[in-house]
C-alpha positions in Angstrom: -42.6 7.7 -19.3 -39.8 7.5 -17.1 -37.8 11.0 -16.7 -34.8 11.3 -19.3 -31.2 9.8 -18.3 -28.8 13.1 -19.3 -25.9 10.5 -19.0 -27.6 8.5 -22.3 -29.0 11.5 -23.4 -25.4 12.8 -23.4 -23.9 9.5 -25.4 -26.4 9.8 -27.9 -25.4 13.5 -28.7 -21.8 12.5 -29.0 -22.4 9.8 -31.0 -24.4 11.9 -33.4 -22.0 14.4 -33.6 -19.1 12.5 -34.1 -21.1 10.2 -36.5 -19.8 6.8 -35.2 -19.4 5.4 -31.9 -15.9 4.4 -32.5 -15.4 7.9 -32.6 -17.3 8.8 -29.3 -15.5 6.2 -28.0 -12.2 7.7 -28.4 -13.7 11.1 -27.0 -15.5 9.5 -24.0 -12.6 7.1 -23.1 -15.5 4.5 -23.1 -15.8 1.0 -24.8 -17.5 1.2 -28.0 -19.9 -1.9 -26.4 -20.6 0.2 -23.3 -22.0 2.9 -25.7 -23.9 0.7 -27.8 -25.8 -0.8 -24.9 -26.4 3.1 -23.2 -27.6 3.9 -26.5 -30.1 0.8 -26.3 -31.4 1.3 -23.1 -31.9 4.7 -23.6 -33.9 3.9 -26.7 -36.2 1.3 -24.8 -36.7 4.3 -22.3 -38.1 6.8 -24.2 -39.9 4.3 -26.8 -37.9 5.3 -30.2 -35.8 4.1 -32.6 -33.1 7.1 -32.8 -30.6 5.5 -35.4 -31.8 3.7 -38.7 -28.9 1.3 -38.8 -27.7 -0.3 -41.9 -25.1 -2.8 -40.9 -22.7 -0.5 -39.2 -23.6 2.7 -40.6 -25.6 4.6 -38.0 -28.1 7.3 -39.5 -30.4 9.6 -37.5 -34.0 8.5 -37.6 -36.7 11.3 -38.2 -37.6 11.2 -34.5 -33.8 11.4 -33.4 -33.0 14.5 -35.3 -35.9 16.4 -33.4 -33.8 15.1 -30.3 -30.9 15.4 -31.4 -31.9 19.5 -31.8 -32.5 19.2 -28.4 -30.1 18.1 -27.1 -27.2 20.2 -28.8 -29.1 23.2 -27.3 -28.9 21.4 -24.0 -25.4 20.5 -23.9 -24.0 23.9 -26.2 -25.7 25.7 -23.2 -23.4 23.3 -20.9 -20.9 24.5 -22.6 -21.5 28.2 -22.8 -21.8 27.4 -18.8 -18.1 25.9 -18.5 -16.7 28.7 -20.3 -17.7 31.4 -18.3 -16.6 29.2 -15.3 -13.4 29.1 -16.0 -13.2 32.7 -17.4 -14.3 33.6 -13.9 -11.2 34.5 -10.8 -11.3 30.9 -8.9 -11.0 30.7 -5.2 -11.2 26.7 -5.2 -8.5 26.1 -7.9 -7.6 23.4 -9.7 -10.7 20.5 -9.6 -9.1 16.7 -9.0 -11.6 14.0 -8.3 -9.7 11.0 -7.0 -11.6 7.6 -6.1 -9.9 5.6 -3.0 -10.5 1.4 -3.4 -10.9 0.4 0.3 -7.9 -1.7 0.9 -5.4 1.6 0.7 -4.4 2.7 4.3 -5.9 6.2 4.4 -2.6 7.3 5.6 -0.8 6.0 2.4 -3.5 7.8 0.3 -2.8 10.9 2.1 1.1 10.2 1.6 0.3 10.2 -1.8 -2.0 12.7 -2.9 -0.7 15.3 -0.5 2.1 15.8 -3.8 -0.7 17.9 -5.7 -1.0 20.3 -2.8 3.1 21.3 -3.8 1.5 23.2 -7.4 1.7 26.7 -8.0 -2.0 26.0 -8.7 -4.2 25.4 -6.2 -6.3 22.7 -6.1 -9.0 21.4 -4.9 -9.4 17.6 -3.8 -12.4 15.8 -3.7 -11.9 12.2 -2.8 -14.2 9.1 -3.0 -14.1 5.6 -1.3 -15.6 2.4 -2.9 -14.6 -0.7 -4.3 -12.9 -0.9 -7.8 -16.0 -1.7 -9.7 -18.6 1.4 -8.1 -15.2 3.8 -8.7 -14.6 2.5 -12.1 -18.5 3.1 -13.0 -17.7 6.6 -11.8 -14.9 7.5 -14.2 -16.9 5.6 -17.3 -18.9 8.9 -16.8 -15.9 11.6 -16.2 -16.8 11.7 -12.6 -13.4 10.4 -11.7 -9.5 11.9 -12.9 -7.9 9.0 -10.8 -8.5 5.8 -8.8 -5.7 4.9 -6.2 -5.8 1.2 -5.7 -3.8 -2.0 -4.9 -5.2 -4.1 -8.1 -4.5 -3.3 -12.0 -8.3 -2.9 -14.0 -10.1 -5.9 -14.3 -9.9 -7.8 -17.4 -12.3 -7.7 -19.7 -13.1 -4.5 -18.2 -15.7 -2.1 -20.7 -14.0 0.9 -19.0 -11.7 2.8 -21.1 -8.6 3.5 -18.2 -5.1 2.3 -18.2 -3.2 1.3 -15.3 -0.1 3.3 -13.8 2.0 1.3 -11.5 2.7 3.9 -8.7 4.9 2.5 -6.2 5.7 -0.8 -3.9 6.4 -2.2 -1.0 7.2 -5.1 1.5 5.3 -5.8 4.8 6.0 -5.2 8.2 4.5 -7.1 10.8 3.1 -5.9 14.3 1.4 -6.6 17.3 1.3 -5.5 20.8 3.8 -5.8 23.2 2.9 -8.9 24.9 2.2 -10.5 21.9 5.1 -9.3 19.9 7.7 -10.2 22.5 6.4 -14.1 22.0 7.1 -13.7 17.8 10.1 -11.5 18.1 12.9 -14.6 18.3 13.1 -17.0 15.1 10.8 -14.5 12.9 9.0 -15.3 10.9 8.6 -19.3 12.2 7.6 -17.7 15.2 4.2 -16.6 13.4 3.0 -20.7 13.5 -0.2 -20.6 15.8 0.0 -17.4 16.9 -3.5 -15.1 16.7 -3.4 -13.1 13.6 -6.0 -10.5 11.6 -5.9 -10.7 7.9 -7.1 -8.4 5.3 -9.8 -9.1 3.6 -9.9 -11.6 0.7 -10.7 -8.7 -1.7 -7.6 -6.4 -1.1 -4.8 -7.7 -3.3 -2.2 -8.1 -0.8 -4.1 -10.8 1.1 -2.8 -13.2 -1.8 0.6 -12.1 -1.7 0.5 -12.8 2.4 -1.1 -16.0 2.1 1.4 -17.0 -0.4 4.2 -15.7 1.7 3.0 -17.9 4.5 2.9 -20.7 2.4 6.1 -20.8 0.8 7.6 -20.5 4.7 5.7 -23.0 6.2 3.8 -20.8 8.5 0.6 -21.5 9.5 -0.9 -18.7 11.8 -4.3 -18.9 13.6 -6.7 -16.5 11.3 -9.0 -15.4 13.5 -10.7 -12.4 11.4 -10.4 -10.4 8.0 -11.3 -7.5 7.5 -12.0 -5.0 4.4 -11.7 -1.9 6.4 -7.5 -2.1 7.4 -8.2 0.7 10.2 -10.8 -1.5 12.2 -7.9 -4.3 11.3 -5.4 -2.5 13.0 -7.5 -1.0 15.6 -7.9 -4.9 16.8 -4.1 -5.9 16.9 -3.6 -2.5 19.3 -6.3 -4.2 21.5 -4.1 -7.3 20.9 -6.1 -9.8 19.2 -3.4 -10.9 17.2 -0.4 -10.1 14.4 -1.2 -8.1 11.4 1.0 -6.8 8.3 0.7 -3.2 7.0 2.5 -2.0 4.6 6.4 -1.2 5.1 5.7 2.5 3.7 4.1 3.6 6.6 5.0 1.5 9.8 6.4 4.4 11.5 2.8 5.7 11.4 1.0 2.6 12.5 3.5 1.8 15.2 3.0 5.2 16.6 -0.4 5.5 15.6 -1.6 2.1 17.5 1.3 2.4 20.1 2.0 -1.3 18.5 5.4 -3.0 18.3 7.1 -4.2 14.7 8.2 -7.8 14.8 9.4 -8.2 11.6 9.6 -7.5 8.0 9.2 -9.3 4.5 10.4 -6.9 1.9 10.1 -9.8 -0.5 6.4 -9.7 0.1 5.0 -6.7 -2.2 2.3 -4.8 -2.1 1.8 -2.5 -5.5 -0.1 0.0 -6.2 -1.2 1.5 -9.0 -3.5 5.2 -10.1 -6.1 4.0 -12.7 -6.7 7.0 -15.3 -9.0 8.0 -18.5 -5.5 8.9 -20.0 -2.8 6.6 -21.5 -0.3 9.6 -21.7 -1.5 11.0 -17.7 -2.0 14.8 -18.4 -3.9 15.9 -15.4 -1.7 18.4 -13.7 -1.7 16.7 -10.3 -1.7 13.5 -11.6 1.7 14.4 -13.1 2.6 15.7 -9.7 2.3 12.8 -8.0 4.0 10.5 -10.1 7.4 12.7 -10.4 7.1 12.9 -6.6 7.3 9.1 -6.5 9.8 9.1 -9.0 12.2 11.7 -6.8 11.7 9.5 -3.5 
């Protein structure tokens, strides 16, 4: 037998005690479907039928109230755990586990998250990169409070998260100095031909740009995307060609990769949004964060 998943082990005891998976839903912040199939393959796992379902009425099963017995002495000791936890004087503070998509400038993240460090309450951060799908995974199991990304959730999506748009912004355009003294005069026409380094065609704003282009009648020379926009940037320092970077932070990337701005297309957005577990956002630094947008 393979050795017991505690994350379907845990969906099972919810379900039971709540007595419907509608209701776990609700508590989980998981689709009912997602549950349903967890339940399943946990089922297949260990080789027992733990509901006897009639229609839609779910009923424990001989066999799953000897587990279920189990497993509320598991998780009530969980519990019993996290209580004296937080009864205890806490050094590290406040937890907030934030996922970053991989298209979001680390500088922008930092811009944004560095709001939660302004609490009376400490905190402590714990950030994790990924693309939206692996983050998303990780808050369908309360790993995650927040995901800070450029795209709204996937429709059709079975995780239970709302989107929060966070802020927007045009793009700037830059490039070394040799090259950004040819594009300079007659922006943006000047783009046509010239060398450029374009996100990659997963991050949300490389759309927006290509439709920009587009609608202007500009056809640069793409000569490389790229996912990671640090390794992007890091090539137009060395010259290789124009790039676009968000309008929030050019003073940083113009300083950071001693690169020159040609020009700007405010009209070309970027947004981005926090993905949460909550449609009301109660997290205290959550809450932080957005009322230091809202001030700026």
């Amino acid at each position: 037998m393979t050795p017991i998943n505690y994350n379907h082990l845990y969906y099972f005891y919810v379900v039971a005690t709540d007595g419907s998976i509608a209701k776990a839903s609700t508590r989980l912040h998981i689709t009912p479907q997602t549950i349903s199939g967890q339940i399943s393959s946990f089922e297949e796992n260990i080789g027992v039928n733990l509901f006897d379902r009639t229609g839609k009425r779910l009923r424990l099963s001989d066999i799953g109230q000897l587990i279920y017995s189990y497993a509320e002495e598991i998780f009530q000791l969980g519990d019993e755990i996290k209580n004296i936890l937080q009864t205890q004087p806490s050094a590290q503070g406040l937890s907030f586990n934030v996922g970053i998509t991989d298209a979001i400038p680390k500088v922008l993240a930092y811009q944004l998250l560095k709001p939660a460090f302004d609490m009376t309450e400490p905190v402590r951060l714990i950030c994790k990169e990924g693309d939206l799908d692996s983050l998303l995974a990780k808050m369908a199991i309360n790993k995650l409070d927040l995901i800070l990304t450029d795209q709204t959730l996937p429709s059709g999506s079975n995780v239970k998260a709302y989107n929060h748009q966070l802020t927007e912004s045009g793009l700037t355009f830059f490039a070394n100095k040799q090259l950004a003294l040819q594009c300079q005069q007659d922006f943006p026409q000047s783009l046509s031909g010239k060398p450029f380094l374009m996100q990659g065609k997963q991050a949300a704003v490389t759309q927006h740009l290509s439709s920009w282009l587009k609608e202007h009648g500009i056809t640069p020379n793409i000569i490389a995307e790229f996912d990671d926009a640090a390794l992007l940037k890091s090539f137009g320092q060395a010259g290789y060609g124009v790039f676009a970077a968000s309008t929030l932070i050019e003073k940083y990337v113009a300083s950071q990769y001693k690169v020159k701005i040609i020009g700007r297309a405010e009209e070309c957005k970027e947004h981005y949004y926090i993905i949460s577990p909550e449609r009301q956002i109660k997290h205290p630094a959550i809450v932080e964060i957005v009322n230091a947008i809202k001030q700026d």
